[in-house]
C-alpha positions as CSV (number, residue, x, y, z in Angstrom):
1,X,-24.4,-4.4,-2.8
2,X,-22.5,-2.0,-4.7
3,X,-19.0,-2.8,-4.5
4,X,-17.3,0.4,-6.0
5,X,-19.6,2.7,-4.0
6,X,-18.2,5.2,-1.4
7,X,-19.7,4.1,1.0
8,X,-18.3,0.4,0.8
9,X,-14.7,1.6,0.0
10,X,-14.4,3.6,3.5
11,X,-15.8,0.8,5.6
12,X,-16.3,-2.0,3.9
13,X,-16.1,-4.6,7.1
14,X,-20.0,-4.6,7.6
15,X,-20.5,-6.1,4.2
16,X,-17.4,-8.1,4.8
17,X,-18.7,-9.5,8.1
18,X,-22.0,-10.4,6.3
19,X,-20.4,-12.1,3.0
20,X,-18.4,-14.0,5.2
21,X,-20.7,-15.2,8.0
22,X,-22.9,-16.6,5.0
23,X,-20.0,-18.6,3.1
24,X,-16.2,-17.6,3.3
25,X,-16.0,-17.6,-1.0
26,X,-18.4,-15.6,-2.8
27,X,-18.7,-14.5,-6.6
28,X,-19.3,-11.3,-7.6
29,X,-21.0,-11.4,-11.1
30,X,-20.0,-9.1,-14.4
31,X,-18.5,-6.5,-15.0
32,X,-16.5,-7.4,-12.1
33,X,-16.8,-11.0,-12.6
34,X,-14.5,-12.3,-9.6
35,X,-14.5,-15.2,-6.4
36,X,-13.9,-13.8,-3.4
37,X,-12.2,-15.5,-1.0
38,X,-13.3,-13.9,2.5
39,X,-12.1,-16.2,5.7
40,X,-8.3,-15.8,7.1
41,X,-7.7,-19.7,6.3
42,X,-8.9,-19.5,3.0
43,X,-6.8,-16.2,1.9
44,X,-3.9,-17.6,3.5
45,X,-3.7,-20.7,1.7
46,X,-5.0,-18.5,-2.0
47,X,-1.3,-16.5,-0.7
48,X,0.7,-19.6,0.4
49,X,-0.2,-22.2,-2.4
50,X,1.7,-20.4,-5.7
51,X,1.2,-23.7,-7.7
52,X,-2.4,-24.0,-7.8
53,X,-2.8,-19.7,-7.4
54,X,-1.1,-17.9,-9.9
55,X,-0.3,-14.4,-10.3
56,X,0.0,-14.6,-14.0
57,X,-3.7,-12.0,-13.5
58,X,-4.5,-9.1,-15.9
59,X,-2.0,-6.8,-15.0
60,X,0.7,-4.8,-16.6
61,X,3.2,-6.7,-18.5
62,X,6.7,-7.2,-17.3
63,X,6.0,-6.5,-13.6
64,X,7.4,-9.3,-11.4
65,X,4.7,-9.0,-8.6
66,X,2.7,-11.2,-11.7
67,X,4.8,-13.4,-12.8
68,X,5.3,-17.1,-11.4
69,X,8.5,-18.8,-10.2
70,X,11.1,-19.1,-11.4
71,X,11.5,-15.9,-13.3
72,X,9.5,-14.2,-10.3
73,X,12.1,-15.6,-7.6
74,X,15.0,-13.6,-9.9
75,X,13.4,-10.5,-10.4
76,X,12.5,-10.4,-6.8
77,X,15.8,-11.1,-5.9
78,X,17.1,-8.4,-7.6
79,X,14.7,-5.6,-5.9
80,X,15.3,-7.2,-2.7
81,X,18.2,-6.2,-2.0
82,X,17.3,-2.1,-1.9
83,X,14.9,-3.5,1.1
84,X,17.7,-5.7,3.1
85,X,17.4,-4.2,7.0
86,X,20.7,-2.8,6.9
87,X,19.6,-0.7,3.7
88,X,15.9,-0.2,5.8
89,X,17.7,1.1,9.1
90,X,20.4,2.8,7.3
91,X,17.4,5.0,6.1
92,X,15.7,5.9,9.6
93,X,17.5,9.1,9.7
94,X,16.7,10.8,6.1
95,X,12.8,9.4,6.7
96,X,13.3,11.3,10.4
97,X,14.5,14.4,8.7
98,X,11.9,14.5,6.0
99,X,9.1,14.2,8.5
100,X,10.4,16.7,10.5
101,X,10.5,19.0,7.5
102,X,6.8,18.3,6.5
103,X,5.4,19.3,10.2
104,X,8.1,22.3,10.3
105,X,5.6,23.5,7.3
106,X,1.9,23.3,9.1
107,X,2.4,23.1,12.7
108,X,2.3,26.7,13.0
109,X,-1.4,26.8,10.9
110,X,-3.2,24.2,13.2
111,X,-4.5,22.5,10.9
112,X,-3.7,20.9,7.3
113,X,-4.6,18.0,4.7
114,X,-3.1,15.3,6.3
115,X,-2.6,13.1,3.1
116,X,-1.7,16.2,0.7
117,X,0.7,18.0,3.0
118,X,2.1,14.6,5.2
119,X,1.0,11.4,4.4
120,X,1.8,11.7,0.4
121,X,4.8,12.9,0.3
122,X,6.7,11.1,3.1
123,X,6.7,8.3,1.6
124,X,6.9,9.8,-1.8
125,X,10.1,11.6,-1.0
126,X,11.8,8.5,0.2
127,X,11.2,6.2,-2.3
128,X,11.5,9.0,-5.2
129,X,15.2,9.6,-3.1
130,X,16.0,5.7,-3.3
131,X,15.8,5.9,-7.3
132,X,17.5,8.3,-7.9
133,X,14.5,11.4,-8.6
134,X,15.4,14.8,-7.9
135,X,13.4,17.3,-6.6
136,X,11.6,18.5,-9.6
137,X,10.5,15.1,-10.7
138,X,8.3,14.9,-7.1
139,X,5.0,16.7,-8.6
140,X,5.6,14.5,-11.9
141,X,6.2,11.2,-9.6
142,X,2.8,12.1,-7.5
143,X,0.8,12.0,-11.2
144,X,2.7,8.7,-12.3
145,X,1.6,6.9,-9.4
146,X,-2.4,8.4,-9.1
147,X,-2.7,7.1,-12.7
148,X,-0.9,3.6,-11.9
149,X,-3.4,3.5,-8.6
150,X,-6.4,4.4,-11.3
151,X,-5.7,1.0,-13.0
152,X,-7.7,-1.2,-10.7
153,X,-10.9,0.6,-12.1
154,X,-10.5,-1.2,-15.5
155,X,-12.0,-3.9,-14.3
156,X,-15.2,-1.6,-13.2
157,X,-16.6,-1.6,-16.9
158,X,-17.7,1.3,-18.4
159,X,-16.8,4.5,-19.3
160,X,-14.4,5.0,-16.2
161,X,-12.7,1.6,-17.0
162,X,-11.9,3.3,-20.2
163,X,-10.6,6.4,-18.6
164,X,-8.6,4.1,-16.3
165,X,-7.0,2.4,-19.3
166,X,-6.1,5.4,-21.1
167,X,-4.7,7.3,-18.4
168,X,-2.3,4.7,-17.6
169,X,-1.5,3.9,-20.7
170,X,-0.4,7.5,-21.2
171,X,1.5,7.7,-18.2
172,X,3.4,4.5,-18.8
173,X,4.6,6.1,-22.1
174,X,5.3,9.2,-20.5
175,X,7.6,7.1,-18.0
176,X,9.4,5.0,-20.3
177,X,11.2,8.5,-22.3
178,X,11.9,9.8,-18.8
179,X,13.3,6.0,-18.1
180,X,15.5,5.6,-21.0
181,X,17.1,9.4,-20.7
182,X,17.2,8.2,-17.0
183,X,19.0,4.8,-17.6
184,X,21.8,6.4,-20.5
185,X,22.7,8.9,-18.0
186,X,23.4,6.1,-15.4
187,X,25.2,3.9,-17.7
188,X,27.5,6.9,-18.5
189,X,28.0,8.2,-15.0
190,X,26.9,5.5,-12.4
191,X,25.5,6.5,-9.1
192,X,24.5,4.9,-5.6
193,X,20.4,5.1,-6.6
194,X,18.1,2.2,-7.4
195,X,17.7,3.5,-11.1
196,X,21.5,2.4,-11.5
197,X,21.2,-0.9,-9.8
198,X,18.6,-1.8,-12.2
199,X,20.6,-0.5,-15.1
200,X,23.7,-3.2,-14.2
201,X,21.7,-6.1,-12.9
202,X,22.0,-9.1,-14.8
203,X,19.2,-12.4,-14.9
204,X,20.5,-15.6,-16.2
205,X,23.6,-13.4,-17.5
206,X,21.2,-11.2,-19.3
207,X,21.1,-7.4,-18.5
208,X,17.7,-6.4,-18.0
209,X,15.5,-5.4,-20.8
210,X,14.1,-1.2,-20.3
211,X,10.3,-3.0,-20.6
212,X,11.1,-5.1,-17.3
213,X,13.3,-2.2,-15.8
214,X,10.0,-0.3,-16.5
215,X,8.0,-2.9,-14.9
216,X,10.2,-2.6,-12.0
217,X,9.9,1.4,-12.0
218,X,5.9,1.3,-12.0
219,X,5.6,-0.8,-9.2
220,X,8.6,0.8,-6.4
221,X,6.8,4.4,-8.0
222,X,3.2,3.2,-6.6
223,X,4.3,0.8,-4.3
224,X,6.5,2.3,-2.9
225,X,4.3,4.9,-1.4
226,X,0.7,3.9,-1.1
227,X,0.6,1.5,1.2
228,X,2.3,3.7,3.8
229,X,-0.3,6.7,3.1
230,X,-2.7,4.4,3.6
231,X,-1.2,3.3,7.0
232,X,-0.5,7.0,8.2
233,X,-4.3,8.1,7.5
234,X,-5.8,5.7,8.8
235,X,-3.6,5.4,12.0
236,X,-5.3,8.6,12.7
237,X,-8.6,7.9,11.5
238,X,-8.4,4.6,14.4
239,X,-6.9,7.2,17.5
240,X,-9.4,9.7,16.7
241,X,-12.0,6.8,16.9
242,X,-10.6,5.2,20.2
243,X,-9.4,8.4,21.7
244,X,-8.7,5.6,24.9
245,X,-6.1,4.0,22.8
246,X,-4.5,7.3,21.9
247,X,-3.7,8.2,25.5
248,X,-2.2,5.2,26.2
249,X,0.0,6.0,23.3
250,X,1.1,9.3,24.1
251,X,1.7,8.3,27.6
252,X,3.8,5.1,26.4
253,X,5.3,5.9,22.7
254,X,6.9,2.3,23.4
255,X,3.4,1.0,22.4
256,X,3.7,2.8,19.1
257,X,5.0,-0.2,17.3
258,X,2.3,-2.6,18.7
259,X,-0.6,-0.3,17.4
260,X,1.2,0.1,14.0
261,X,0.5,-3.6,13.7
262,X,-2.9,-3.1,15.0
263,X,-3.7,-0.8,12.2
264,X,-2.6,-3.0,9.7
265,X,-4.9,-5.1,10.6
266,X,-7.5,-3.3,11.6
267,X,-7.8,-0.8,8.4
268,X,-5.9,-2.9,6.5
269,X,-4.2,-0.2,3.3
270,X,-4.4,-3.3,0.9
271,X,-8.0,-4.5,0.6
272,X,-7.6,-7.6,-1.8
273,X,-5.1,-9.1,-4.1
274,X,-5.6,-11.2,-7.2
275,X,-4.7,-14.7,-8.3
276,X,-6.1,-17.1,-10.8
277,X,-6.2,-21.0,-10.7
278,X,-4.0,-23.2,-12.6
279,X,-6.6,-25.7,-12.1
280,X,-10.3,-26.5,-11.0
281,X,-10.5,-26.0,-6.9
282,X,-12.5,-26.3,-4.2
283,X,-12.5,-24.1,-1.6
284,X,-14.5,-24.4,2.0
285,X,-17.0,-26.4,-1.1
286,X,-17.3,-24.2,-3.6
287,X,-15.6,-24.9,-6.9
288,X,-13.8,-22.4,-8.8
289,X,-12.7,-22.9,-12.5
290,X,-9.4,-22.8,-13.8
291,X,-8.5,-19.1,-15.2
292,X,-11.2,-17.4,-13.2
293,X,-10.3,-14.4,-11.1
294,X,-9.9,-15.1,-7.4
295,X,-9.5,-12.0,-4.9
296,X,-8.2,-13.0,-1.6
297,X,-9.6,-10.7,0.2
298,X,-7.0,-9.1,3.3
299,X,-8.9,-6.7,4.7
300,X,-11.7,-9.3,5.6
301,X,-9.1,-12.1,6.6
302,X,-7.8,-9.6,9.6
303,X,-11.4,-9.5,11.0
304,X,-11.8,-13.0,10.6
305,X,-13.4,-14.0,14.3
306,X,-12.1,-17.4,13.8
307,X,-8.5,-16.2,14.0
308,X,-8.9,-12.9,15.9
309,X,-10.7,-12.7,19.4
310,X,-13.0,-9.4,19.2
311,X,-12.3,-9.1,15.8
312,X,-14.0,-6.0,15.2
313,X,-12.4,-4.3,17.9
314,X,-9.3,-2.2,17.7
315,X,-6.9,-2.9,20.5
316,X,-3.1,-1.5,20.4
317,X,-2.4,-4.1,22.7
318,X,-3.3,-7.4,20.8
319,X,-1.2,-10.1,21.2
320,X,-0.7,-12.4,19.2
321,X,-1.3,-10.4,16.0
322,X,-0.7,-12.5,12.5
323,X,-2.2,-10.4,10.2
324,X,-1.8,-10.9,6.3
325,X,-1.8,-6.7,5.8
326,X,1.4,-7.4,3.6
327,X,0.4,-10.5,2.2
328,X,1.9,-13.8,2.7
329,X,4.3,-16.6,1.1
330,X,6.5,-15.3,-1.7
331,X,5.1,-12.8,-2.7
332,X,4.4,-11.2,0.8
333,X,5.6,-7.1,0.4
334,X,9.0,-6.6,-0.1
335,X,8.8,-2.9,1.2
336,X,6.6,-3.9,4.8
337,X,9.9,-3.2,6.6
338,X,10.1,0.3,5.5
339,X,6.2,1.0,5.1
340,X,6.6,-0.3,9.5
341,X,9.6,2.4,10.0
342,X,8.0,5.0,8.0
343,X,4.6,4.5,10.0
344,X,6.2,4.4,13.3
345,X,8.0,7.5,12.4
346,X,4.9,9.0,11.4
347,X,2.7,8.0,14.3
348,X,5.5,9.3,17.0
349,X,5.6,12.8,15.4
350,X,2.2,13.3,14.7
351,X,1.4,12.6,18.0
352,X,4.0,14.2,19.3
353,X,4.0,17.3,17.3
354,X,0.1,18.3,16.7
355,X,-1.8,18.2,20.1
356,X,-5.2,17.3,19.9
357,X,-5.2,16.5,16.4
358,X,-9.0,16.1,15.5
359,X,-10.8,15.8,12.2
360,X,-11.5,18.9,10.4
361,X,-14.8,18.4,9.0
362,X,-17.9,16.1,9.6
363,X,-18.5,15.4,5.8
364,X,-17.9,11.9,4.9
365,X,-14.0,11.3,3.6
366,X,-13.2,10.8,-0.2
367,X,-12.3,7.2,-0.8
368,X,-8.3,6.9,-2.6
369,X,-8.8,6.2,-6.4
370,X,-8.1,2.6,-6.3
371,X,-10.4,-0.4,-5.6
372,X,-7.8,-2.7,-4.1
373,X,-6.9,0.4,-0.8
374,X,-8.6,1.3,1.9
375,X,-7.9,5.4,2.9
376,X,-8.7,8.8,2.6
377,X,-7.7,11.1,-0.6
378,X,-7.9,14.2,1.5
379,X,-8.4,14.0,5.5
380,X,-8.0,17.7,7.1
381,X,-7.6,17.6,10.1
382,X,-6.8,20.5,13.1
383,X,-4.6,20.4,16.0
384,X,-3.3,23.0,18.6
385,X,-0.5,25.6,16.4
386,X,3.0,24.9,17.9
387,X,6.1,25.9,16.4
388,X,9.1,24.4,13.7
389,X,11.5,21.7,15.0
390,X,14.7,24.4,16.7
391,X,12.5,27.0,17.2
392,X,12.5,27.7,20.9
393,X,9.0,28.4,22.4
């Protein structure tokens, strides 16, 4: 089984469904040299049990998502408040306007990239609005976070693990000039963005340093708009699939919000995330070390059959639905609130702006360049030409 193939990374549930009817933990050997941890159970107690599952994992230094209470519980504090649902629905109507925009811009081709010309930037433009970027910075932004996403090939070996390394390494340098030119302009002339919050905030009476402000930056640059691309594409990718399901949205948009869930856990965006034991455990009887790499794998925890009747079948209509799409416990995905409004948003325009959106070509879809996502890096697609938002017909 080749793991960082392209044809794993756009459906990976077959091998899922096969690792995890064998045994629910399974270890992948070098260069990847990782435990994976495959059954909903199991990933939910690697995400709930903090003490024994650390996040302290190979990662960049000084971003809270890996670090370990009690200096992750502050940081997190601080970020959380730019994610509060006041602040979330407070933004419905910029994230309204910028999607109307986008479409304004292709709906009169028929057909368009739907991750280069929609997907990217929606998201991109929000959270690049939220610090504080202008305009210009957006192409720059797009670059920053490609070479962030890149990082989870370092663990691939090889000559692309090098590449991986480098290219972050040279992004992160580029981001820390714009960062401190960033952060002395704030500090001279405060202003309502997330750049200047971070500039004031204090933890334990101690500003913070610009490595962790850095830290911060990285992950609300990539996190901040991944794992809603990743939702948007493959919203489509599931309605062009179950054309049944799509009808039954476009003739009750109320259900929108129900199959945005269904999504999530159907083609979960985030594949995997990592932890490593504080301590020797034993999980559903296998043992893992202390300090070894676990991956609890979310994508194959939603298809789990033992939580989720017809598992392997998407149905906008499922209810119950506790899927682990934004992880779980505390360090479940401060942003899900806005990735939700952004992909409802998204799913209500698209579908009610490009009739009889289809895909554009036969060929197989490029995986995204990151091992840990599941969605396309370029998805054309065609629909029926209408006209710009105002424009009468």
């Amino acid at each position: 089984m080749d793991f960082f193939s392209d044809d794993m990374r756009r459906d990976p549930y077959p091998i899922y469904d096969r690792l995890r009817g064998a045994s629910p933990v399974f270890r992948v050997p070098p260069p990847f040299d990782a435990w994976l941890v495959l059954d909903y159970d199991g990933v939910k107690q690697v995400l709930t049990d903090h003490a024994t599952f650390s996040s302290a994992v190979p990662a960049p230094e000084h971003w809270f998502l890996f670090q370990d209470p009690p200096r992750h519980t502050k940081l997190r504090g601080l970020i959380s408040k730019a994610f509060t649902p006041r602040v979330v629905a407070n933004l419905e109507p910029r994230i309204r306007e910028l999607s109307r925009d986008l479409l304004d811009r292709v709906v009169e081709r028929g057909e368009m990239d739907l991750v280069a010309d929609y997907a990217v930037p929606l998201p991109m433009w929000v959270i690049a609005e939220m610090l504080g970027i202008a305009d210009a910075g957006w192409a720059r932004f797009k670059r920053w976070s490609d070479a962030i996403l890149r990082l989870s090939y370092a663990r691939s070996g090889g000559t692309e693990a090098d590449d991986a390394l480098g290219g972050y390494l040279a992004v992160t340098s580029e981001m820390d000039a714009y960062l401190a030119e960033a952060l002395a302009q704030r500090r001279a002339a405060p202003r309502d963005d997330l750049l200047t919050r971070l500039a004031e905030a204090e933890v334990d009476g101690e500003r913070l340093t610009q490595a962790e402000i850095l830290g911060f930056f990285q992950l609300l640059v990539v996190g901040g708009q991944e794992t809603t691309t990743n939702l948007i594409t493959n919203a489509v990718l599931c309605l062009v699939e179950h054309p049944g399901d799509r009808a039954r949205l476009e003739a009750a948009p109320e259900r929108v919000p129900g199959a945005i869930e269904e999504v999530l856990r159907y083609r979960s965006p985030l594949q995997w995330v990592m932890r490593t034991p504080t301590r020797e455990v034993t999980i559903a009887g296998h043992t893992i070390p202390a300090g070894r790499l676990v991956l609890a794998m979310i994508g194959s925890a939603n298809r789990d059959p033992h939580q989720f009747r017809d598992a392997g079948r998407f149905d906008i209509t499922r209810e119950p639905n506790p899927h682990v799409a934004f992880g779980h416990g505390i360090h479940a995905c401060l942003g899900a609130p806005l990735a939700r409004l952004e992909g409802r948003i998204a799913l209500t325009d698209l579908l009610g702006r490009l009739p009889g959106f289809a895909l554009a070509d036969t060929a197989p879809w490029p995986p995204r360049r990151a091992l840990h996502v599941l969605g396309p890096a370029r998805l054309p697609i065609r629909f029926e030409p209408g006209r710009p938002a105002g424009v009468p017909g």
